[in-house]
C-alpha positions as CSV (number, residue, x, y, z in Angstrom):
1,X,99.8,73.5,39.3
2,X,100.3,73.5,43.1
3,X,101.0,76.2,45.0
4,X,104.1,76.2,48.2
5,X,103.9,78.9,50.3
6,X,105.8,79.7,53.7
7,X,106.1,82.4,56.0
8,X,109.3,81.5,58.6
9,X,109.1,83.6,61.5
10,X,112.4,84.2,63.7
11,X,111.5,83.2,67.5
12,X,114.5,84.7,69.0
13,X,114.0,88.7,67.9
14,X,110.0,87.9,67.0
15,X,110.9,88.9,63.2
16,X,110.7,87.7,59.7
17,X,113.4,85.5,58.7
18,X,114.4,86.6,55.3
19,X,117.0,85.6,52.7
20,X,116.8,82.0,54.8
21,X,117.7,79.6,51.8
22,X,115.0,76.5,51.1
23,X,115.2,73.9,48.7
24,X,112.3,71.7,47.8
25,X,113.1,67.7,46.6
26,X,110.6,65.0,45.6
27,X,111.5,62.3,47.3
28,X,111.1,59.1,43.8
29,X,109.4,55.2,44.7
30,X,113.1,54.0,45.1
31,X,114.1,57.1,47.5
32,X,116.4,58.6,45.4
33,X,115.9,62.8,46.4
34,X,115.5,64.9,42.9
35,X,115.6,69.1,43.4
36,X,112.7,70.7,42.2
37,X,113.2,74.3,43.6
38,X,116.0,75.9,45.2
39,X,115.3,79.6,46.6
40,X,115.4,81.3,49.4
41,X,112.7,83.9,52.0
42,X,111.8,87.7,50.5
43,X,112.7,90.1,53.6
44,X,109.1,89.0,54.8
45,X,110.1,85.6,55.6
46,X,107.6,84.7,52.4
47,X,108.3,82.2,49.8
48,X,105.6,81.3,47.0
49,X,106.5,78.8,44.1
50,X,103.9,77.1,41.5
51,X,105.3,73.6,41.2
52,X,103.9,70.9,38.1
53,X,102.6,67.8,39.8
54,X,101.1,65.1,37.2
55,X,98.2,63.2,38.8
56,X,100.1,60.0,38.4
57,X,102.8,61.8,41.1
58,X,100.0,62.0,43.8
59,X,101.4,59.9,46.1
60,X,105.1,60.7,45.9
61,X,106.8,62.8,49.0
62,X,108.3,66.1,49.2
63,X,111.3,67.6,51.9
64,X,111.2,71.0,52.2
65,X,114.6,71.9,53.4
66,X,115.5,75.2,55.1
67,X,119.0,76.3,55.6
68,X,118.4,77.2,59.6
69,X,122.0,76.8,60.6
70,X,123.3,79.7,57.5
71,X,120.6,81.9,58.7
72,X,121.4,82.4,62.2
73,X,125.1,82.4,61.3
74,X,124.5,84.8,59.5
75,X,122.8,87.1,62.6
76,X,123.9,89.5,64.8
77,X,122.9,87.2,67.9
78,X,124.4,85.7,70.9
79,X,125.7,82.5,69.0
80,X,124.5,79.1,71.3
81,X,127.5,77.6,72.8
82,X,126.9,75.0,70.2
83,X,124.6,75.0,67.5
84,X,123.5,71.2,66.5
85,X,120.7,72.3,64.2
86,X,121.7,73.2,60.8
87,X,118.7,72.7,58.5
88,X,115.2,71.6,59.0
89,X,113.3,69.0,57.0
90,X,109.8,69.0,56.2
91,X,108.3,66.2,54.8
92,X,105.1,65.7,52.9
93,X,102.5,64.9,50.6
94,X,100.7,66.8,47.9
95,X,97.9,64.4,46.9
96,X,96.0,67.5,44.7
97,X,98.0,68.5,42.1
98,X,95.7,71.9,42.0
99,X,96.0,72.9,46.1
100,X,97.7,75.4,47.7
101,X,99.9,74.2,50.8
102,X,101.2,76.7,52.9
103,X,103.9,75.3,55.7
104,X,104.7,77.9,57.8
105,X,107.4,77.2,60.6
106,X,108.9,79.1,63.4
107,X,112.5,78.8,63.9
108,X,115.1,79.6,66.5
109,X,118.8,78.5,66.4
110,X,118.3,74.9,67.9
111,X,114.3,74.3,67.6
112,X,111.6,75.0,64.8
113,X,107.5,74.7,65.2
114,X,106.0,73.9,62.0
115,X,102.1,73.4,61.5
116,X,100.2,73.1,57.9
117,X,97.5,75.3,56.8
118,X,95.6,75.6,54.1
């Protein structure tokens, strides 16, 4: 099995971002989007999900989703005079169905900084 892990990190107070909600789809040869996971941050900002990938699924793509745009609704900051930015999209590839892939990104209301590492 592989292994997701991320660790989002709020930019604007230089925090965790916890409870942010993050969804991950595997993205099928004909496009059509199917939800594998749906959960959200631990009060670290940490999320860590197993996830089955057959070798014959090596080449598909995954989104990982995060809700952005709930999260910093939902905190006690200076809202932007408009907020344009409601979710950000990852996408990838897993080609070793036995890996760990950590994504960790950096968010702030209206940007996001995302590296890999493994």
């Amino acid at each position: 099995m592989a292994t997701i892990t991320t660790h989002l990190l709020n930019s604007v107070l230089g925090t965790h971002a916890g409870g942010v909600g993050i969804a991950l789809l595997r993205i099928g040869p004909s496009g059509v989007r199917t939800v594998v996971f749906e959960r959200a941050t631990d009060a670290g900002g940490r999320l860590a999900e197993t996830v089955e990938i057959a070798n014959e699924d090596a080449e598909a793509q995954y989104e990982l989703v995060f809700q952005t745009g709930q999260y910093f609704a939902s905190q006690s900051l200076p809202q932007p005079a408009r907020q344009i930015v409601k979710e950000v999209v990852i996408r990838f590839s897993m080609p070793d169905p036995s890996a760990s892939y950590h994504i960790p990104l950096m968010i702030a209301p209206n940007s996001h900084s995302v590296w890999w590492s493994s």
